[in-house]
C-alpha positions in Angstrom: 5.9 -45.4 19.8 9.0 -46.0 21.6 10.3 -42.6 23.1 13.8 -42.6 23.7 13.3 -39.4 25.9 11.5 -41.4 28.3 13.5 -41.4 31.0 14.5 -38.1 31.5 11.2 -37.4 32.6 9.8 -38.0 36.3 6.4 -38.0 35.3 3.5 -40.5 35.1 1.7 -40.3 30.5 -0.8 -38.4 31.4 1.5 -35.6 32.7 3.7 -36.2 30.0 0.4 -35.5 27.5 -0.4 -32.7 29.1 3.5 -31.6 28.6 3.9 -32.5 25.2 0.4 -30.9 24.4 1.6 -27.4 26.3 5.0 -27.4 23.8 2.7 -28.0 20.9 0.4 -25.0 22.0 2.9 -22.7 22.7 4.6 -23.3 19.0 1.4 -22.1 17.8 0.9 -19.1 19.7 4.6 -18.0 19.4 4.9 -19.0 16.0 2.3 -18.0 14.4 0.7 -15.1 16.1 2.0 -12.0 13.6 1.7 -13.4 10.5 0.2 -11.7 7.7 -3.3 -12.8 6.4 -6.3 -11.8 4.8 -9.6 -13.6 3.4 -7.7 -15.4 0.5 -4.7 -17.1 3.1 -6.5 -17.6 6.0 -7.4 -21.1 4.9 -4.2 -22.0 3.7 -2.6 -21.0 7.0 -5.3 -22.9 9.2 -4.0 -26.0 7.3 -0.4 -25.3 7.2 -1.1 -24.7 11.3 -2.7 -28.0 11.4 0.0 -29.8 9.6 2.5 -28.6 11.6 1.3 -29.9 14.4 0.3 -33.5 12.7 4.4 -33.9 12.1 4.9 -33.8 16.0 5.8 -36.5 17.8 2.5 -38.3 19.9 0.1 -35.9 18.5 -2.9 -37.8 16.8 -5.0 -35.3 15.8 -5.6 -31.2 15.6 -7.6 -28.6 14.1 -7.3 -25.2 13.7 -9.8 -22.8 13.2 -9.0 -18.7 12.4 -12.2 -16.3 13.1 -12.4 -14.9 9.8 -15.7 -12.2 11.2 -12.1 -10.7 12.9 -10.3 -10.4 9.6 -13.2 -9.2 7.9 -13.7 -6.3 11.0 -10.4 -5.3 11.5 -9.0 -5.3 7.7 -6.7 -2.4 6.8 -5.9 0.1 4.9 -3.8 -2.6 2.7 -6.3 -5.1 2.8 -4.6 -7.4 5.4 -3.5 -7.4 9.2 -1.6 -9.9 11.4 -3.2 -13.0 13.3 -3.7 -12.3 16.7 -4.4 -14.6 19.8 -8.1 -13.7 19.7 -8.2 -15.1 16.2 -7.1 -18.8 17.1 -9.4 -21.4 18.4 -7.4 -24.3 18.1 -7.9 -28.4 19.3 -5.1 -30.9 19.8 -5.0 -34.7 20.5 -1.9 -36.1 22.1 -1.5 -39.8 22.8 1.5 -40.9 25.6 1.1 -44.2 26.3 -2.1 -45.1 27.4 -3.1 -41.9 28.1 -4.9 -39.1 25.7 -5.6 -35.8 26.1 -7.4 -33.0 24.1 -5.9 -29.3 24.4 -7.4 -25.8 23.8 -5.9 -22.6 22.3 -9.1 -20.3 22.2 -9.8 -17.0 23.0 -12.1 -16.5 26.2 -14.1 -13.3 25.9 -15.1 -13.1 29.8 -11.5 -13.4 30.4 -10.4 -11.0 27.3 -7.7 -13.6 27.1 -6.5 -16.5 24.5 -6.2 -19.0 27.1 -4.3 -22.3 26.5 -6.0 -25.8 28.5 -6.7 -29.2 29.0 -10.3 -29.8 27.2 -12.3 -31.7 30.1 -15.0 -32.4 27.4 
């Protein structure tokens, strides 16, 4: 893919991976953290998450995965609550150049913390 942003960036791909893969991380959290959900959406938003992200330029794959125990533990009084941080465990692909990189949205219990990173696996 040609990128006509190329050069305003001083970077080498694989920073620009990483980069790209932080923006498409952050949209998540800040996007979608809040929204309403219960048992019968939580699906539907896991794919319209995931197809968000697909749309994005250099991202070649993604998946997106809500922790429905939560939802089923914390339900209220009207049946639903928001999606939180702690609910997310999400996996993105992005592809600059010749470089690839996997990033992580999941909550890290030792941490008590949704942490966002680079997936060394």
């Amino acid at each position: 893919m040609r990128d006509p942003a190329r050069r305003y960036f001083n970077c080498n791909d694989r920073e620009r991976a990483i980069f790209e893969a932080g923006i498409k991380l952050g949209t998540i959290y800040h996007q979608y953290v809040g929204v309403p959900l219960n048992l019968t959406n939580v699906r539907s938003l896991e794919t319209a998450i995931r197809e968000s992200l697909l749309v994005q330029p250099f991202v070649e794959d993604a998946s997106i995965r809500i922790d429905v125990d939560k939802i089923k533990k914390r339900r209220g009084v009207y049946k639903y609550l928001t999606l939180s941080g702690d609910m997310l465990n999400v996996s993105v692909t992005v592809k600059y150049g010749e470089e690839r990189i996997v990033a992580r949205l999941r909550y890290i219990p030792e941490m008590n913390y949704p942490l966002m990173y680079i997936d060394g696996d």
